[in-house]
MOPAC internal coordinates of N, CA, C and O (Angstrom, degrees):
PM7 1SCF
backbone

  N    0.0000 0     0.00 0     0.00 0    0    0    0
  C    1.4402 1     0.00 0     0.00 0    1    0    0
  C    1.5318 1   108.12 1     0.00 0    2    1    0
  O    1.2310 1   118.07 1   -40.38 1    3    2    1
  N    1.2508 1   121.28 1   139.62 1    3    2    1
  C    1.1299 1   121.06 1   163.22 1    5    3    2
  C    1.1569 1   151.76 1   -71.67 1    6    5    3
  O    1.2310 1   110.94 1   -42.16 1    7    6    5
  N    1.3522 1   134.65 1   137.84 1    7    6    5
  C    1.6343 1   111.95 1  -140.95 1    9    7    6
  C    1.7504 1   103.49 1   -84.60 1   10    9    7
  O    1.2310 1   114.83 1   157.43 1   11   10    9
  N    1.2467 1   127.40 1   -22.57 1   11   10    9
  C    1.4873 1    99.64 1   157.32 1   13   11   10
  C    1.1486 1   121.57 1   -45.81 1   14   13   11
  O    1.2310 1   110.78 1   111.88 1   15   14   13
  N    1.5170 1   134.94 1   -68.12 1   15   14   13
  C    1.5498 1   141.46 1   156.30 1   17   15   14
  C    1.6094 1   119.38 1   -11.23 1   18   17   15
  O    1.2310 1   122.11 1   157.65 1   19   18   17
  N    1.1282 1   113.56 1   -22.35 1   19   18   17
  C    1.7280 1   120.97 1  -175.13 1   21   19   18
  C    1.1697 1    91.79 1  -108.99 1   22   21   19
  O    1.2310 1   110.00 1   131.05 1   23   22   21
  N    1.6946 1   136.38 1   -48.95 1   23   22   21
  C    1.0504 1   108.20 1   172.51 1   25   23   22
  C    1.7994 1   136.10 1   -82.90 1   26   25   23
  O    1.2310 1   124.07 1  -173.49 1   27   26   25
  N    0.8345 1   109.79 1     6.51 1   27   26   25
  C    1.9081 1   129.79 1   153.80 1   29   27   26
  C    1.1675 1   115.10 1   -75.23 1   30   29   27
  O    1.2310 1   118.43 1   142.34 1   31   30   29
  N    1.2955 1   120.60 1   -37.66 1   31   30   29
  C    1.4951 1   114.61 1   165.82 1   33   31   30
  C    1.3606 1   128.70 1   -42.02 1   34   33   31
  O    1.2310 1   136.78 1   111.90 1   35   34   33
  N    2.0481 1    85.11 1   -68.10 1   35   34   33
  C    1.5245 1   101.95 1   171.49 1   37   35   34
  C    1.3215 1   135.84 1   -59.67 1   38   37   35
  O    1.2310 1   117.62 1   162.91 1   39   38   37
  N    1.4008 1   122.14 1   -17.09 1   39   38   37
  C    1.4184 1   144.09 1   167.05 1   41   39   38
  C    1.3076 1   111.02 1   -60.01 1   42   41   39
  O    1.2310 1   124.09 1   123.72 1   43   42   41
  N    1.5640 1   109.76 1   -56.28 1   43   42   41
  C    1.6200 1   127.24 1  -172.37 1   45   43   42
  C    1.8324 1   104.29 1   -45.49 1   46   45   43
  O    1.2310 1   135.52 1   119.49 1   47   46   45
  N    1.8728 1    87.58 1   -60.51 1   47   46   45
  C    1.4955 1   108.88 1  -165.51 1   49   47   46
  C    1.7620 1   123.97 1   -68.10 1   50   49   47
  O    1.2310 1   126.74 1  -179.72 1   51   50   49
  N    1.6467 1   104.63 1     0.28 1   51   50   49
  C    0.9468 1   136.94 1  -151.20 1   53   51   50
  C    1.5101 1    85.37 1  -103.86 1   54   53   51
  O    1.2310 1   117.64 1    68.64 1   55   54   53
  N    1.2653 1   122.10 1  -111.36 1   55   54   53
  C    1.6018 1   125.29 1   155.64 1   57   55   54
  C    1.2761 1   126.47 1   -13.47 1   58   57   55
  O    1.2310 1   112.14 1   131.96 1   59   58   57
  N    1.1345 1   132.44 1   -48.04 1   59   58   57
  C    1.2745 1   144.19 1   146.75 1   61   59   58
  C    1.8147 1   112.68 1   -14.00 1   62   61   59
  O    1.2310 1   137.43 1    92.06 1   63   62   61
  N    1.2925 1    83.83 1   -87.94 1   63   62   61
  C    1.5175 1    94.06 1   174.48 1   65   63   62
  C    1.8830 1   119.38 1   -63.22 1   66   65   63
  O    1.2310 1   124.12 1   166.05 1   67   66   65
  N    1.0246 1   109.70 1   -13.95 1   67   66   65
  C    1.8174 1   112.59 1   165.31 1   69   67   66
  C    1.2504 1    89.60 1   -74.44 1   70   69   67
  O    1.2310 1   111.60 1   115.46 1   71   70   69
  N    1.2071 1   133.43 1   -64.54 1   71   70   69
  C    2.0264 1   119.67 1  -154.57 1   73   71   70
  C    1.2939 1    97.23 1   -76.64 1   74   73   71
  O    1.2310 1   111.69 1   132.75 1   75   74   73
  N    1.3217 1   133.26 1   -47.25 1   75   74   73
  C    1.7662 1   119.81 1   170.91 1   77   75   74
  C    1.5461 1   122.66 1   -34.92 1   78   77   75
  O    1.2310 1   125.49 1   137.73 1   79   78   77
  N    1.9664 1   107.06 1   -42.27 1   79   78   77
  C    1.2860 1   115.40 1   178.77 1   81   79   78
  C    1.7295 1   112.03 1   -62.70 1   82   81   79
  O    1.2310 1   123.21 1   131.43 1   83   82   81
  N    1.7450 1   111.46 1   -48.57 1   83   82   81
  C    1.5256 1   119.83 1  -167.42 1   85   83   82
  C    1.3722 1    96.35 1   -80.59 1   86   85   83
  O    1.2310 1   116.20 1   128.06 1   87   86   85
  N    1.7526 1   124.83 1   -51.94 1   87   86   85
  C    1.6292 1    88.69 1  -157.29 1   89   87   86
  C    1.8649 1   124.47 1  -109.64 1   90   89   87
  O    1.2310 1   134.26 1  -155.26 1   91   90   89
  N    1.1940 1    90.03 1    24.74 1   91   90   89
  C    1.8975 1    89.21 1  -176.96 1   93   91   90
  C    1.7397 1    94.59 1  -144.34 1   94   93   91
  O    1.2310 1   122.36 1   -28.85 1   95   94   93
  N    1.4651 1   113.09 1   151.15 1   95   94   93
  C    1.5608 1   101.52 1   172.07 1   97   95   94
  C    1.6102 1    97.60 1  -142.39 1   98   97   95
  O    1.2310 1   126.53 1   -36.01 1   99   98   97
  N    1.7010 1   105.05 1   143.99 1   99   98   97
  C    1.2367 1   112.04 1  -172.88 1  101   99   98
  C    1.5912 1   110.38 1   -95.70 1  102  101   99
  O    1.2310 1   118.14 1   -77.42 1  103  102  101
  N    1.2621 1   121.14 1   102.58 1  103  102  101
  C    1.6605 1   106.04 1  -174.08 1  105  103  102
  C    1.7341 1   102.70 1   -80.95 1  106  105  103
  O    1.2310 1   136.39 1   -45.99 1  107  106  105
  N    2.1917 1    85.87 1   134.01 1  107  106  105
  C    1.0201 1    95.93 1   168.18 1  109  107  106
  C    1.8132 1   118.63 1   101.91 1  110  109  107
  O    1.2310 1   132.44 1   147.83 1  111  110  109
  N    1.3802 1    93.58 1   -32.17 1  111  110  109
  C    1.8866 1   121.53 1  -155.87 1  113  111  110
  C    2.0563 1    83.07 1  -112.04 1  114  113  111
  O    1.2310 1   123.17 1   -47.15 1  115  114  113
  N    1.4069 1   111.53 1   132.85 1  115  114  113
  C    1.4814 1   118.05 1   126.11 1  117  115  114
  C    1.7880 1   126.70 1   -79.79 1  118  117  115
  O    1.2310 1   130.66 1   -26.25 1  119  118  117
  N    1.0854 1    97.04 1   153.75 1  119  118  117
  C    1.5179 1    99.15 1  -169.32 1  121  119  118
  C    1.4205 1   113.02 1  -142.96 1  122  121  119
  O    1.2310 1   118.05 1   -90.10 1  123  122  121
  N    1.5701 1   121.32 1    89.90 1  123  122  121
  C    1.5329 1   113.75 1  -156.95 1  125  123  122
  C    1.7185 1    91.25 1  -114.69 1  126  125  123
  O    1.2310 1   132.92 1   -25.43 1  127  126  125
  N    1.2084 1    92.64 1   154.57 1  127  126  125
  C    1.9236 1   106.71 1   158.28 1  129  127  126
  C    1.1257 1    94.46 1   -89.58 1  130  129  127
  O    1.2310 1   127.23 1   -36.95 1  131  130  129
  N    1.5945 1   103.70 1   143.05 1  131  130  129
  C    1.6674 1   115.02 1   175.84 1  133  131  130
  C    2.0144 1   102.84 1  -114.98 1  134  133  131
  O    1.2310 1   131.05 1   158.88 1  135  134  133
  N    1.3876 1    96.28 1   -21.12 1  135  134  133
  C    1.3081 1   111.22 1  -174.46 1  137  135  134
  C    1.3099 1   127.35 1   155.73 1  138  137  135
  O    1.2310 1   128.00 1   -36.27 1  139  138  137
  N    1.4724 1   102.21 1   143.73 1  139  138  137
  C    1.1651 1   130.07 1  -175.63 1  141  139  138
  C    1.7495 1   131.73 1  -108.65 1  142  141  139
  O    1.2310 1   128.36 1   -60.46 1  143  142  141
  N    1.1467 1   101.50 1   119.54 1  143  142  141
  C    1.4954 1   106.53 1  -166.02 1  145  143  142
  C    1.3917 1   103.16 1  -116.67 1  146  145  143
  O    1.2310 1   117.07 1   -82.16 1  147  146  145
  N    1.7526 1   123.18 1    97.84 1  147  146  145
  C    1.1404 1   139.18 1   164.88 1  149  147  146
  C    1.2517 1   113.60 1   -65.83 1  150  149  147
  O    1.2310 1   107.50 1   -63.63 1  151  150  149
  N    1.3675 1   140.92 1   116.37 1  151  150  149
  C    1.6739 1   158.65 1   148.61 1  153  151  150
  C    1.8702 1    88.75 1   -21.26 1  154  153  151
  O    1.2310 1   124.89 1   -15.61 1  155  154  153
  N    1.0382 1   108.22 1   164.39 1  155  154  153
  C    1.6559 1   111.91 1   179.29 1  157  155  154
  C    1.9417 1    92.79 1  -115.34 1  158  157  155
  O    1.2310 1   108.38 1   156.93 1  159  158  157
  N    0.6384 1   139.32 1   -23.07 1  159  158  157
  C    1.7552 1   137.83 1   156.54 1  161  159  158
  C    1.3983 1    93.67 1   -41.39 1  162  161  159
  O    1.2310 1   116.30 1   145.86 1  163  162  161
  N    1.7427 1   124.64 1   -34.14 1  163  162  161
  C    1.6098 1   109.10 1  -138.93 1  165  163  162
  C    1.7626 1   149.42 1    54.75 1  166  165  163
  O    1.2310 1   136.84 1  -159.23 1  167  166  165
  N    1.4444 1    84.99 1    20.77 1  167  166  165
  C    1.4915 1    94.64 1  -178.84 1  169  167  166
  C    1.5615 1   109.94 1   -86.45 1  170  169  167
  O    1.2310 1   117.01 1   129.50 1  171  170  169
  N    1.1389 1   123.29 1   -50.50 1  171  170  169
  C    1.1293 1   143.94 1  -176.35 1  173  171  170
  C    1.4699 1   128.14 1  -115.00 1  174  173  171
  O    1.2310 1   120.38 1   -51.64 1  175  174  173
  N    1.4055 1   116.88 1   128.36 1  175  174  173
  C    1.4652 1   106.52 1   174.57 1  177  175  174
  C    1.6543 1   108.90 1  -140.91 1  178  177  175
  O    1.2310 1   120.09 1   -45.69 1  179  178  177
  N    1.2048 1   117.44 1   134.31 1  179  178  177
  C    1.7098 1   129.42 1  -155.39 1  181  179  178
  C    2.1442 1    81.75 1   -91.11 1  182  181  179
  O    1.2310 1   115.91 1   -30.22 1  183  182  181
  N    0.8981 1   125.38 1   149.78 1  183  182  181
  C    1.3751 1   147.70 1  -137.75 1  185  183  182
  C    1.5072 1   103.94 1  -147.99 1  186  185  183
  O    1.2310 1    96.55 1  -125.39 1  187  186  185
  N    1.2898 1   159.06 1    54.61 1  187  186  185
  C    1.3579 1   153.83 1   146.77 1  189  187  186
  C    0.9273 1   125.78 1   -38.93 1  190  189  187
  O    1.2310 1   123.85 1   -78.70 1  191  190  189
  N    1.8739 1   110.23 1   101.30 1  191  190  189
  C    1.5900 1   128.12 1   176.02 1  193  191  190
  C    1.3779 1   104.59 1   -91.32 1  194  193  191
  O    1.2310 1   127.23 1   -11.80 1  195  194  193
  N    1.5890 1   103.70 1   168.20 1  195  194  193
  C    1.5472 1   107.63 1  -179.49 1  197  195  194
  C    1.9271 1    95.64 1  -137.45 1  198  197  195
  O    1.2310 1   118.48 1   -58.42 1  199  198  197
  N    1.1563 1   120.50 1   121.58 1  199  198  197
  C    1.5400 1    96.71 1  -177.80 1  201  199  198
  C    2.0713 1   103.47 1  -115.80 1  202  201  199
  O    1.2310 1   126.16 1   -54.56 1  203  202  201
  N    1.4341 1   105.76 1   125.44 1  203  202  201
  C    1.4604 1   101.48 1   177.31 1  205  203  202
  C    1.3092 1    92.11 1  -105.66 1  206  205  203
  O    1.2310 1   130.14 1   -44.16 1  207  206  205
  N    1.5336 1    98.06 1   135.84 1  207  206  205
  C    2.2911 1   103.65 1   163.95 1  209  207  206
  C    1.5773 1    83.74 1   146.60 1  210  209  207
  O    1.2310 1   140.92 1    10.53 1  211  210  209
  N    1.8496 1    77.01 1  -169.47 1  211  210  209
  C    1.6347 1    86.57 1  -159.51 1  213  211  210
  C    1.8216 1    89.18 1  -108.77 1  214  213  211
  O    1.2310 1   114.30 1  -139.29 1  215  214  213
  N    1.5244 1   128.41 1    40.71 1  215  214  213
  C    1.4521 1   106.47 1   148.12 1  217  215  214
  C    1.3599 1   105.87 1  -107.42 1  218  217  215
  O    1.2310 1   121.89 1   -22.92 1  219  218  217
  N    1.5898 1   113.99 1   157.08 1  219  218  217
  C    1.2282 1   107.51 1   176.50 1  221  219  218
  C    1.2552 1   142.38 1   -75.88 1  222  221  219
  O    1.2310 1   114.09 1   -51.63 1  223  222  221
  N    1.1004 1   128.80 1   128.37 1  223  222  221
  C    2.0752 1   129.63 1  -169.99 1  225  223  222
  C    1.1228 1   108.67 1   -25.19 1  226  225  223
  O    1.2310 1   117.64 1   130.09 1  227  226  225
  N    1.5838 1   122.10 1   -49.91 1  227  226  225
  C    1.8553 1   128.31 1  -169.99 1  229  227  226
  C    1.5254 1   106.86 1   -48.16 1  230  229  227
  O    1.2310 1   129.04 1   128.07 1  231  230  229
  N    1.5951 1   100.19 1   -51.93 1  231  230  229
  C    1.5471 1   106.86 1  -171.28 1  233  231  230
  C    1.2384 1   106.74 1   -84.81 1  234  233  231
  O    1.2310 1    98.92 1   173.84 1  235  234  233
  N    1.3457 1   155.49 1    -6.16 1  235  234  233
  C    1.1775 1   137.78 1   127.64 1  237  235  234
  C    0.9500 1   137.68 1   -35.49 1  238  237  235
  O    1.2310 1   120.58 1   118.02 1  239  238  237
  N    2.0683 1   116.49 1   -61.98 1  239  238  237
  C    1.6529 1   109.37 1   172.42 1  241  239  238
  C    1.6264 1   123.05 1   -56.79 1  242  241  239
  O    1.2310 1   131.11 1   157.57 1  243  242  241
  N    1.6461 1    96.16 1   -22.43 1  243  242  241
  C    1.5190 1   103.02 1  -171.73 1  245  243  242
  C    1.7277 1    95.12 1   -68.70 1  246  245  243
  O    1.2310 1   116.61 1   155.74 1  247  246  245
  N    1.5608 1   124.04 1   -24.26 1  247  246  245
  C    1.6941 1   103.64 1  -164.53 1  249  247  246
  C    1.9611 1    81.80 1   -84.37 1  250  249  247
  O    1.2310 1   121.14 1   140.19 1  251  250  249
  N    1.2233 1   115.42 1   -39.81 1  251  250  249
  C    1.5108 1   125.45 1  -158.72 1  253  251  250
  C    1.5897 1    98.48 1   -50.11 1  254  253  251
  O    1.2310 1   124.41 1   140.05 1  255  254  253
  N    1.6712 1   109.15 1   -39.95 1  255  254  253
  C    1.2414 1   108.92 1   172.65 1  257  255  254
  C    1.5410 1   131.91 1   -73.65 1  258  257  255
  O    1.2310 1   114.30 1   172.43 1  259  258  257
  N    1.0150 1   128.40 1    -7.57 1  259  258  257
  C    1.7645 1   162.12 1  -170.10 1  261  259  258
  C    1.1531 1    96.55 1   -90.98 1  262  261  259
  O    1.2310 1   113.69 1   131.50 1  263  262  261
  N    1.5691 1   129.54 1   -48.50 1  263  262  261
  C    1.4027 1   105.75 1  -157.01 1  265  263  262
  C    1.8935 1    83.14 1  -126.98 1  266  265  263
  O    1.2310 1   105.41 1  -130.48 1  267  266  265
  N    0.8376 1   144.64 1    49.52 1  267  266  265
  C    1.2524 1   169.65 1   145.86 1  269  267  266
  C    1.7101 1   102.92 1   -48.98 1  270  269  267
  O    1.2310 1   118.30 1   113.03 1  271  270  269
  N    0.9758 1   120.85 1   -66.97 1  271  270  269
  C    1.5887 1   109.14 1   169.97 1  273  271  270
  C    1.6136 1   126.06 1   -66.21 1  274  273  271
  O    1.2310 1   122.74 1   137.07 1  275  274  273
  N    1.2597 1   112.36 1   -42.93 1  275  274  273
  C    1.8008 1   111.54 1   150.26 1  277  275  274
  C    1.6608 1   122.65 1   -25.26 1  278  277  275
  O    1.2310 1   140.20 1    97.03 1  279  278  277
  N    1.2573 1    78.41 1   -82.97 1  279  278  277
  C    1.9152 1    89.54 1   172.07 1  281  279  278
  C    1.4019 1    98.45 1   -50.28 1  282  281  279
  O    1.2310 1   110.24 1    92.30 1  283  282  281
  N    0.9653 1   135.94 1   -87.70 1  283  282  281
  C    1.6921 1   119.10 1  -176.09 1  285  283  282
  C    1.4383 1   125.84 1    -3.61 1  286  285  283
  O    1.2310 1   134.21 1   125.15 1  287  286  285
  N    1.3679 1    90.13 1   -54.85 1  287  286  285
  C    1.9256 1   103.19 1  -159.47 1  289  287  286
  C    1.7625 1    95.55 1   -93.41 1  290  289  287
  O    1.2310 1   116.88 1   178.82 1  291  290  289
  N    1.1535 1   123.54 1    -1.18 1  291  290  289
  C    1.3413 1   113.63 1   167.52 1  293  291  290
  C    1.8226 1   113.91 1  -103.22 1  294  293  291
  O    1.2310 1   141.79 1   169.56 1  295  294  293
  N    1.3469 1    75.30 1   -10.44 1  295  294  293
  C    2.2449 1    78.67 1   179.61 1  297  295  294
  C    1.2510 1    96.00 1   -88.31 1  298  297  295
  O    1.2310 1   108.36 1   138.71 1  299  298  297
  N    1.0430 1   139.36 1   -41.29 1  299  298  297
  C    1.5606 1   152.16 1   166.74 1  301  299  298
  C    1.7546 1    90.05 1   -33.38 1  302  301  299
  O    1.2310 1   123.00 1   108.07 1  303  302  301
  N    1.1678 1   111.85 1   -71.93 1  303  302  301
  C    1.8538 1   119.81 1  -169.33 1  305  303  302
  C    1.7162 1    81.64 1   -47.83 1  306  305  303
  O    1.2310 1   129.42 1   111.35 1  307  306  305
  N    1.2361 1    99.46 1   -68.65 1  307  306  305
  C    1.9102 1    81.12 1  -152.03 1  309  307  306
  C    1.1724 1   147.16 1  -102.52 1  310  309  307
  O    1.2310 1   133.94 1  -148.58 1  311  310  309
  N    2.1406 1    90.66 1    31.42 1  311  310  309
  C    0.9764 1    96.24 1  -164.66 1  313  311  310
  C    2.2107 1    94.36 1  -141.61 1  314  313  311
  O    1.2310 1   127.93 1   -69.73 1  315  314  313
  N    1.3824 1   102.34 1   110.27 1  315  314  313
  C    1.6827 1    94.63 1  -163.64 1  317  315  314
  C    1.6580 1   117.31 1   -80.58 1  318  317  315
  O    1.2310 1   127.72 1   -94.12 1  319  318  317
  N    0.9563 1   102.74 1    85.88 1  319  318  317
  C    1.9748 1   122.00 1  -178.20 1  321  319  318
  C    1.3242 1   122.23 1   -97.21 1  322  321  319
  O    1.2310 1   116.64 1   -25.03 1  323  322  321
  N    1.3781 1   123.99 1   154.97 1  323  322  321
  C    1.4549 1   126.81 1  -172.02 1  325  323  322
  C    1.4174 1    97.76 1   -59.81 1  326  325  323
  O    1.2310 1   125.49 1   127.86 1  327  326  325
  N    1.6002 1   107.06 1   -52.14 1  327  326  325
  C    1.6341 1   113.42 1  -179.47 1  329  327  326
  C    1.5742 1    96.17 1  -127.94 1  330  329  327
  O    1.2310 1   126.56 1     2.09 1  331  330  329
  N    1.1907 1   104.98 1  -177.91 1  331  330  329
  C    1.7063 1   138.91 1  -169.20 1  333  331  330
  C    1.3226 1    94.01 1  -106.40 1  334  333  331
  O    1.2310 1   110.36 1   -78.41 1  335  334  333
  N    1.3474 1   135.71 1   101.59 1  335  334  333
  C    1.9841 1   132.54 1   179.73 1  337  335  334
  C    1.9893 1    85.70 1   -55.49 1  338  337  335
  O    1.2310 1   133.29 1   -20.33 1  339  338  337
  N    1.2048 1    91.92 1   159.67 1  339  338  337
  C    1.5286 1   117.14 1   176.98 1  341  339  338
  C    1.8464 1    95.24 1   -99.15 1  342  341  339
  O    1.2310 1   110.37 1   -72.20 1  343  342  341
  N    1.2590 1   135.69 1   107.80 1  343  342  341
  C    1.3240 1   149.59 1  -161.93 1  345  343  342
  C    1.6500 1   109.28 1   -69.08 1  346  345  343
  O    1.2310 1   112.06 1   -47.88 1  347  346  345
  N    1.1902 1   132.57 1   132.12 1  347  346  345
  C    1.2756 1   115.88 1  -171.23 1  349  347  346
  C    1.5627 1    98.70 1  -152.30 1  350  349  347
  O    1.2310 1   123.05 1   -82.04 1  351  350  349
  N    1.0415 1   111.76 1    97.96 1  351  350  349
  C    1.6915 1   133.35 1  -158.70 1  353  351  350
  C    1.4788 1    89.04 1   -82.91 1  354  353  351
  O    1.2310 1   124.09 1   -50.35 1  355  354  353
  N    1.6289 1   109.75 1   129.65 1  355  354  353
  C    1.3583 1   128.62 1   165.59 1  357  355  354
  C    1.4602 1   103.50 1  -128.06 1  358  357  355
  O    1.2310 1   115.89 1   -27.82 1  359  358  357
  N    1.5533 1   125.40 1   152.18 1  359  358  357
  C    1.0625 1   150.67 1  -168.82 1  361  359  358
  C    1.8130 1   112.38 1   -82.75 1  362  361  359
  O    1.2310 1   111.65 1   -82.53 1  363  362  361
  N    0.9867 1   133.34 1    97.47 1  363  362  361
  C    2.0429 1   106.16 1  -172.53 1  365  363  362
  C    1.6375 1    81.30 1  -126.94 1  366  365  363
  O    1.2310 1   143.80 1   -33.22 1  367  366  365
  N    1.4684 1    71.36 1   146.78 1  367  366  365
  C    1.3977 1   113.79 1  -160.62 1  369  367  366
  C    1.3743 1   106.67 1  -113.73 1  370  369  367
  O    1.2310 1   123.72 1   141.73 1  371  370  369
  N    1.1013 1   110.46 1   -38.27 1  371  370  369
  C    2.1327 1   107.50 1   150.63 1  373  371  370
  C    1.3235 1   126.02 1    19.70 1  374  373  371
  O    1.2310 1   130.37 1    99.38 1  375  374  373
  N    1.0739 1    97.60 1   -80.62 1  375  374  373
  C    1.5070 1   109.06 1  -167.63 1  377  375  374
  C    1.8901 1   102.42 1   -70.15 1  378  377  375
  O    1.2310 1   121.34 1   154.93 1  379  378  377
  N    1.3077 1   115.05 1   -25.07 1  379  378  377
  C    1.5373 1   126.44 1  -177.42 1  381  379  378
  C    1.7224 1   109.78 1   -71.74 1  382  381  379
  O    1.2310 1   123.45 1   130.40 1  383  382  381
  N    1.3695 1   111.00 1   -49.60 1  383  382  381
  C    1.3339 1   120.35 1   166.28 1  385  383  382
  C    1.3635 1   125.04 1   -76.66 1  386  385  383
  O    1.2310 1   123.06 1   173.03 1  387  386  385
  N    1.3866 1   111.74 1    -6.97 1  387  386  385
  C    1.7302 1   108.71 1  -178.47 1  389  387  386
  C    1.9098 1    87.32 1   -94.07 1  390  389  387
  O    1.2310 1   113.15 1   149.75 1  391  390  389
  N    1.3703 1   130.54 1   -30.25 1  391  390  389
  C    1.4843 1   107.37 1  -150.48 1  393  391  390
  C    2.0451 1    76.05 1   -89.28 1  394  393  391
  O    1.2310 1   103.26 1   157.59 1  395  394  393
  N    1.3774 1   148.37 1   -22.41 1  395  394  393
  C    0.7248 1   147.18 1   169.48 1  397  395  394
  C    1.7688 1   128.57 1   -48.17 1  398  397  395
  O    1.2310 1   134.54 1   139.95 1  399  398  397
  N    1.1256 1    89.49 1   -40.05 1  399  398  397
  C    1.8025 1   108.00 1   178.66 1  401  399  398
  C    1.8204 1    91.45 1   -77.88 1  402  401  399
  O    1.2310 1   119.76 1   129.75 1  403  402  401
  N    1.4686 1   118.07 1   -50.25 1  403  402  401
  C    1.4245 1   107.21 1  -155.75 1  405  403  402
  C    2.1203 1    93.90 1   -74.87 1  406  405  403
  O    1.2310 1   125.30 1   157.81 1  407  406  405
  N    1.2955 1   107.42 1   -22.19 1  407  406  405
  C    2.0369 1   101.75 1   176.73 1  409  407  406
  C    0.7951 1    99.13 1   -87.55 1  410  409  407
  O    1.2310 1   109.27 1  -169.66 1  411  410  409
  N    2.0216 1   137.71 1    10.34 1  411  410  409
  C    1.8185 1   107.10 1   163.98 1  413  411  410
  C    1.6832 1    81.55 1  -107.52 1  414  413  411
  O    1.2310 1   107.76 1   163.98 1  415  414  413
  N    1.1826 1   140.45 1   -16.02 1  415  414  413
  C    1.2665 1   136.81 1  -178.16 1  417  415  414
  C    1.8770 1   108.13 1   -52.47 1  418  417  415
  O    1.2310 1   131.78 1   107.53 1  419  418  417
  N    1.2793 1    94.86 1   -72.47 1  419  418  417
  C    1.6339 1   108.16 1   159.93 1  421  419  418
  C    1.1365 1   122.83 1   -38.21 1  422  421  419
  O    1.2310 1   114.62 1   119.07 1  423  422  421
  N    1.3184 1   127.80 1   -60.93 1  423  422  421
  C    1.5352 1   136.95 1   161.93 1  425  423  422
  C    1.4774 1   101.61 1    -9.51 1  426  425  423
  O    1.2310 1   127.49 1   110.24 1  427  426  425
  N    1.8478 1   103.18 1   -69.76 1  427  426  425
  C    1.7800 1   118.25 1  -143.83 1  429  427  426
  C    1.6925 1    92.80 1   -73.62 1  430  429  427
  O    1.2310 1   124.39 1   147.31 1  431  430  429
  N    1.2488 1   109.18 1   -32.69 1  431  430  429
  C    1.4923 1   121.45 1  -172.18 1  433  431  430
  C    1.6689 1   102.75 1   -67.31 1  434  433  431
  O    1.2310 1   107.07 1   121.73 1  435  434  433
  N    1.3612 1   141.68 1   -58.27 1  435  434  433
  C    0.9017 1   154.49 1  -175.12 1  437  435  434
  C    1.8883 1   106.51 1   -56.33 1  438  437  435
  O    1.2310 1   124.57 1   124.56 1  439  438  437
  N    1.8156 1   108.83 1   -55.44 1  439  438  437
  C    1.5200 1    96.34 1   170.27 1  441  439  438
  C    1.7604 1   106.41 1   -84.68 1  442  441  439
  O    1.2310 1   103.41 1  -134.37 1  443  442  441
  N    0.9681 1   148.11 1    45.63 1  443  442  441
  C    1.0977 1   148.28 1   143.47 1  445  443  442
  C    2.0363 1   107.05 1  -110.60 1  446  445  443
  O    1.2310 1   131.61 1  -173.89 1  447  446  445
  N    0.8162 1    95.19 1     6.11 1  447  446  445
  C    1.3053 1    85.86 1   159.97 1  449  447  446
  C    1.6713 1   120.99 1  -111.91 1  450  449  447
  O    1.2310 1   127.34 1   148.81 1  451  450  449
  N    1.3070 1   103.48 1   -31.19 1  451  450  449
  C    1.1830 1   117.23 1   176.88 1  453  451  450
  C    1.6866 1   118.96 1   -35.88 1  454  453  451
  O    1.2310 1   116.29 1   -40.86 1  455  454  453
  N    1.4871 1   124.65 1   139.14 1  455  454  453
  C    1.7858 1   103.07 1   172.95 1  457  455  454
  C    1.2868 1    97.72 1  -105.25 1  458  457  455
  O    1.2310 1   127.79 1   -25.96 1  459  458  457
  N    1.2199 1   102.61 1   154.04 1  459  458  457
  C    1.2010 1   133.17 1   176.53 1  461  459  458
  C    1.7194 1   135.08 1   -61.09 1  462  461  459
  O    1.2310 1   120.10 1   180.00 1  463  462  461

């Protein structure tokens, strides 16, 4: 990828996550960008949230998706681009499957210690 392209990302994901912080709040739920993958046209850029807490992910992307034109028109304010990417919220699960791999890791570690 090209390093303008990495740095549009990081810009996007940057701002991004300031208007997620100021204008919507998830009770109960964290709600991080993990990353952002801007189209090189700039029309579009796919958006990877991660949500830890006890509301559920569905009803998050579903509000994430609701206010989807907001966030648009404020990244637009603060962010000076040929175009405005069209936002396209995906779910990552990353961080859910990495702490998963490291509690069967522990698991194997824990009955290998065990005597027999």
């Amino acid at each position: 990828m090209k390093h303008r392209m990495l740095r549009v990302n990081e810009v996007v994901k940057r701002e991004l996550s300031g208007i997620l912080a100021r204008e919507i709040s998830f009770e109960g739920a964290l709600v991080t960008i993990n990353h952002v993958d801007v189209n090189s046209d700039l029309k579009s850029a796919r958006v990877f949230v991660s949500v830890l807490g006890s509301e559920k992910a569905e009803s998050i992307m579903t509000k994430l998706e609701e206010h989807r034109p907001a966030f648009q028109a404020e990244l637009a304010r603060r962010v000076i681009m040929k175009f405005t990417p069209h936002l396209l919220f995906h779910l990552d699960e990353s961080i859910a499957r990495g702490s998963r791999v490291v509690e069967i890791l522990q698991q194997i570690d824990a009955d290998r210690e065990k005597p027999e």
